[in-house]
N, C-alpha and C positions, 0 to 999 in steps of 0.2 A: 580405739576411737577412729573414726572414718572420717577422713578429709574428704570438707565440703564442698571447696573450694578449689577444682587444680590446674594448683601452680607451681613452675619447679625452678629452683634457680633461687640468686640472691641472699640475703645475709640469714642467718638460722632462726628459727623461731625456738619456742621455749618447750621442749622436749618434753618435760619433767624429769626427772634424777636420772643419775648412769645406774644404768643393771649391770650385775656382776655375771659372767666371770670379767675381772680386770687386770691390764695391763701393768704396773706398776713402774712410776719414773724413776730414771736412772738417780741413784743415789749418792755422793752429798747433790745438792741443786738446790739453785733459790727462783724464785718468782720474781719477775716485773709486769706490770700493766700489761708492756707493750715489748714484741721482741726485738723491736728496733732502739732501744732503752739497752738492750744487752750489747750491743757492739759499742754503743758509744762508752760502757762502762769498764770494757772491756780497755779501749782505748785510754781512755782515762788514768787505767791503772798501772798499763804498759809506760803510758806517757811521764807521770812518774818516778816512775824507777828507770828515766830515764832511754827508754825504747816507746814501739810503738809510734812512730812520726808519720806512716802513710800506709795507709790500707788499701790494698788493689780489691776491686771489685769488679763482676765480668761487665762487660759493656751491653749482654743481654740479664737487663736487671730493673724492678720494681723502678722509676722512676721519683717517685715518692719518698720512696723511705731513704735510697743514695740523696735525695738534695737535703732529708732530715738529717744526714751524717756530717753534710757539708755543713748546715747551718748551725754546728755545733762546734764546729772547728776543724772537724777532720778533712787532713789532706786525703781526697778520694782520686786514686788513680784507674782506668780501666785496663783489664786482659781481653782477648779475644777466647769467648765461650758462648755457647748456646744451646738448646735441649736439642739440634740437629747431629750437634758434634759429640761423637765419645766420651770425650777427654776435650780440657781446652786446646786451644795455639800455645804450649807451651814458650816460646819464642817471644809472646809478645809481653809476657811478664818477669820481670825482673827487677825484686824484691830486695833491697839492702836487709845487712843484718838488723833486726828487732822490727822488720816490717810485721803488719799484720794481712795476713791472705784469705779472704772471701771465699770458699768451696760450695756451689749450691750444687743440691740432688734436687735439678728439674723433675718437678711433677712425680717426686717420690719412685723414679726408675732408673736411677745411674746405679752403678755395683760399686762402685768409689775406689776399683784398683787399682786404677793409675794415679789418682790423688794418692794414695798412698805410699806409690813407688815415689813419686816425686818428692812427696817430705822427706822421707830420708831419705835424698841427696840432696836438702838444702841445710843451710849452717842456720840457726838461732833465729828462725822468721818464726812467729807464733802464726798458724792455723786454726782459723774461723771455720767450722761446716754450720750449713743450714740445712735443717731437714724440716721446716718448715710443711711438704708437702707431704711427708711419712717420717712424725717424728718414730717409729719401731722397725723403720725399715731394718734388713741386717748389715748395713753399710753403720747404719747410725748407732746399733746394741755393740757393735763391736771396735766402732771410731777407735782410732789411735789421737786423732786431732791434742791442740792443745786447749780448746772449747767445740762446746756444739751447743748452739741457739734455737728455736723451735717459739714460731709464735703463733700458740696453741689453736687461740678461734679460727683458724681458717678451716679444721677441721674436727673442733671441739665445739659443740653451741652453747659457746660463752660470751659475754661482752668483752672481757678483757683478758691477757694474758700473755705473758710472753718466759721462756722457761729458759735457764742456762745452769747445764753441767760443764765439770772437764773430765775427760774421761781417763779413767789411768788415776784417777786424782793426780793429775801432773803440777794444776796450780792452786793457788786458796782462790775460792771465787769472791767474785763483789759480795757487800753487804747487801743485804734487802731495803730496799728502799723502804722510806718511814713519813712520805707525803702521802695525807690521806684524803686528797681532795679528790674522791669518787663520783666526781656530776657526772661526767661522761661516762664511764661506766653504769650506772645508775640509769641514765637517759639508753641507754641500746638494753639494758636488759628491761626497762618498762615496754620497748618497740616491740622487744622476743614475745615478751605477756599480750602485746595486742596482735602482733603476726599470729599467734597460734589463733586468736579468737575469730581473726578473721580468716585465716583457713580451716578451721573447725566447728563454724555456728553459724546463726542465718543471720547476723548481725547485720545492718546496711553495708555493705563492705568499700562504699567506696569512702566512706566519711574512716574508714576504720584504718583502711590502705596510708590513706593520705597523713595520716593521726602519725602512725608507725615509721609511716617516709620519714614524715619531718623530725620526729624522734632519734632513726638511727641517723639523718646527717647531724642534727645538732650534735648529738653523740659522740659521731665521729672526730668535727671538728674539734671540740672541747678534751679531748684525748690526746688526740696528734700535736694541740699546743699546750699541753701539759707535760712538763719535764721530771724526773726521778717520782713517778708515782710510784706508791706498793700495788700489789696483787690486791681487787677488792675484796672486801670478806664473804660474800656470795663467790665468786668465781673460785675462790680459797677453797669454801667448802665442796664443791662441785668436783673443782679438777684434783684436789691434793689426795683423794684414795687411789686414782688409776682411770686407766681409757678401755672402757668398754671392747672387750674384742670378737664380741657381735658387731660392734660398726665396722670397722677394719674389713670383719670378714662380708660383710654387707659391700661395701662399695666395689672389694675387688671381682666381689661377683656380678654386682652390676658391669661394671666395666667390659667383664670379661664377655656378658652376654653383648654387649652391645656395638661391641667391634664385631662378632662373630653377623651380627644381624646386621653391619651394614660393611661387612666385607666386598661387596660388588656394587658400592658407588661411584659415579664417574665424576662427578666435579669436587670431589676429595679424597686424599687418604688420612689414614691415620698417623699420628706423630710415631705413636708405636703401637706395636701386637703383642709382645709380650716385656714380659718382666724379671727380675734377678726373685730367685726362691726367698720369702723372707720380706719379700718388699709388698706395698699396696698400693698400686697409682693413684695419685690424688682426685685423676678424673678424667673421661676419654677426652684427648685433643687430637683436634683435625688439622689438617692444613690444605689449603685452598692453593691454586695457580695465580690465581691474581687477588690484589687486596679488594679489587669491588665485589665479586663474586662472593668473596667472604661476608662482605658487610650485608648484601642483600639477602644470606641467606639469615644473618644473623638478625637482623628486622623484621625476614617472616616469621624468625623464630618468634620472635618477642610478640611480635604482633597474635600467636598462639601461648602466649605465657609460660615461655620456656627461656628465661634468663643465661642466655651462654654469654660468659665471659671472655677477655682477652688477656690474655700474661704475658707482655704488658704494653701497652701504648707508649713507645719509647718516643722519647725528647726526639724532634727533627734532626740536631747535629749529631746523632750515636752512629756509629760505623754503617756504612748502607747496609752490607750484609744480614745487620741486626735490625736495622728498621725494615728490612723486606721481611721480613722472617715474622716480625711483628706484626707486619698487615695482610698475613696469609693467617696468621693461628688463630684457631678458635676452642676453647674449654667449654666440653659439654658434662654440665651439673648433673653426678651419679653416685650421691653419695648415700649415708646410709637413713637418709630423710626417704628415700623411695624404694619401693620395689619391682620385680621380675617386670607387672602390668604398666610401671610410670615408664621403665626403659623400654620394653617390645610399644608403646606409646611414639617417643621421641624418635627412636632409630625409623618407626614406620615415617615419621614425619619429615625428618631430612631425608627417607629415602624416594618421598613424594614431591619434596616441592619444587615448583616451578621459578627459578627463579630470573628465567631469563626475560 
C-alpha cells in the first residue's frame, strides 16, 4: 500500500500483523503495560526481602519515567553516564550491598563489556540492563545481568508493553500483573487505526490528524497514571510470537545509508558511525555545537514533517555536562516504517537547509 501522505517521525501507526521470519523473547518472561512498571516491581520485591533500598540511575536519563520511580517511593540516586562516554564515571557510583544499578545501552550501540567487568567485582548489588533501544542486541541475548527490562513500543508498533526477563534465570520474576483497566491502551491503539488512515487515504487529513493527536495524548496520560496494569490483550496477541527481523534488519539499513549520505555536514556530526556486530541502532543521532543550532534545525525539520526527536530534555538541576549534551542531540526517525527513497529524502534535507 502507498503512503499518501509523507510524514515521518512520531508515535506508530497501525501496521497490520508482524510477518515472520521472527525473533523470539528471551524465555521465562512476563509482560507489563509499561516498562517503567518493571523496575518499580522489581524494587518492590528486593525491598522485601529485605534489600533493594536505592537504585542508581545515570543522570543522563528519560526525565519522566526516573520521577515515575521517585513517585513510587524509590530512593533514586544518580551516576555519571551518557551515550558520549564508553562506559560510565565509574567513581561516581557507589552502591551499598542490595542496591539496585540502572545499565542503559544508549540507542541500542554500547557492547556492555565493561558493565560486565564491573559486576563481578561488586558484592550482592542486583543489576538492572535496559535495552529499551535494541531489545536483540548481543549485549542483551547474552546479558549476565540479574534483570533486563525492554519497553517494547518504542520500537514495536504497539500501544502498550513493557517486557522483563532474568537472564541466567538467576531470580523468579514478578507476577503478571492482573489490572485490566485498558482505556489507555485502547485510546493509542484507536490513534494507530486513524494515523494509518490518514497516511494512507484521501481522507480530510487535518480533522484526522487532530482526531489521533488527541487520542494518543489522552492515551498517554491515562497510562502513565495507571499503576500494576497487565499487558493488553491486543498488544498480547501482536508481541507474544516474536519481533519481526525484517524490521531490525530494515532500520539498520536505514541508518547505515544515512550516515553514509550525510557523512560531510558541517554544522553536525554523528553521535556514532558504527556499531558492535549483533546490535541495531535505534535511530541516527546527531549532535550539534550549540543547543540553538540544533533547535532551529529541528523546526525546519518539522516544519517539513519530519518529526526528530530529543533523548531527552533533562530537568534544569541535572549535572551541566548532561544538560549540555541534551541540547546539542537530536534523534533522526529511521525506522522500519521507511525506506532506501524516505532516508536518501531526509539526509538530502539536513544536508540543505539553511538554518542560519
Amino acid at each position: 500500500m502507498r503512503q499518501l501522505t509523507w510524514e515521518i517521525g512520531g508515535e506508530f501507526h497501525w501496521p497490520g500483523l508482524p510477518q515472520r521470519p521472527l525473533l523470539t523473547w528471551p524465555e521465562p518472561h512476563v509482560w507489563f503495560a509499561l516498562g517503567r512498571q518493571v523496575v518499580i516491581e522489581i524494587w518492590r520485591k528486593h525491598s522485601r526481602e529485605g534489600a533493594g533500598t536505592t537504585l542508581w540511575v545515570p543522570d543522563y536519563f528519560c526525565p519522566v519515567i526516573r520521577c515515575s520511580w521517585e513517585l513510587a517511593g524509590i530512593d533514586v540516586r544518580s551516576y555519571s553516564d551518557n551515550p558520549i562516554l564508553a562506559c560510565p564515571n565509574w567513581d561516581t557510583m557507589r552502591p551499598a550491598p542490595g542496591d539496585l544499578v540502572l545499565a542503559v545501552n544508549y540507542f541500542g550501540v554500547r557492547e556492555g563489556k565493561a558493565w560486565q567487568e564491573w559486576y563481578k567485582e561488586q558484592e550482592c548489588i542486583i543489576l538492572i540492563e535496559d535495552h529499551t533501544h535494541d531489545p536483540f542486541s548481543s549485549w542483551a541475548v547474552n546479558s549476565e545481568a540479574d534483570y533486563v527490562f525492554v519497553s517494547v513500543r518504542k520500537t514495536f508498533p504497539v500501544p502498550d508493553g513493557g517486557l522483563l526477563w532474568s537472564p541466567k534465570k538467576k531470580h523468579a520474576l514478578a507476577q503478571r500483573p492482573l489490572r485490566k483497566n485498558w482505556t489507555g491502551s485502547a485510546l493509542k491503539f484507536a490513534a494507530m487505526v486513524l494515523k494509518k488512515k490518514y497516511l494512507y487515504s484521501f481522507l480530510g487529513m487535518t480533522p484526522v490528524k487532530s482526531a489521533f493527536r488527541r487520542l494518543q495524548v489522552r492515551g498517554e496520560k491515562v497510562l502513565s497514571e495507571s499503576e500494576g496494569l497487565s499487558l493488553s490483550p491486543w498488544s498480547c496477541f501482536f508481541l507474544e510470537p516474536g519481533f519481526p527481523k525484517r524490521w531490525r534488519y530494515r532500520r539498520e539499513e536505514n541508518v547505515r545509508r544515512f550516515l553514509e549520505l550525510t557523512t560531510n555536514a558541517k554544522d553536525f556530526e554523528a553521535l556514532f558511525t558504527s556499531w558492535p556486530e549483533g546490535h541495531c541502532p535505534f535511530n541516527a543521532v546527531l549532535v550539534f555545537p550549540f543547543g540553538e543550532l540544533r533547535d532551529r534545525y529541528r523546526d525546519q525539520l518539522i516544519s517539513q514533517d519530519v518529526y526528530a526527536q530529543i533523548h531527552w530534555i533533562l530537568d534544569p538541576d541535572t549535572a551541566p555536562y548532561a544538560l549540555d549534551l541534551s541540547r546539542r542531540i537530536l534523534t533522526i526517525p529511521l525506522d522500519q516504517r521507511y525506506g532506501p527513497e524516505d532516508v536518501d529524502r531526509i539526509a538530502s534535507m539536513l544536508m540543505t537547509l539553511q538554518p542560519y
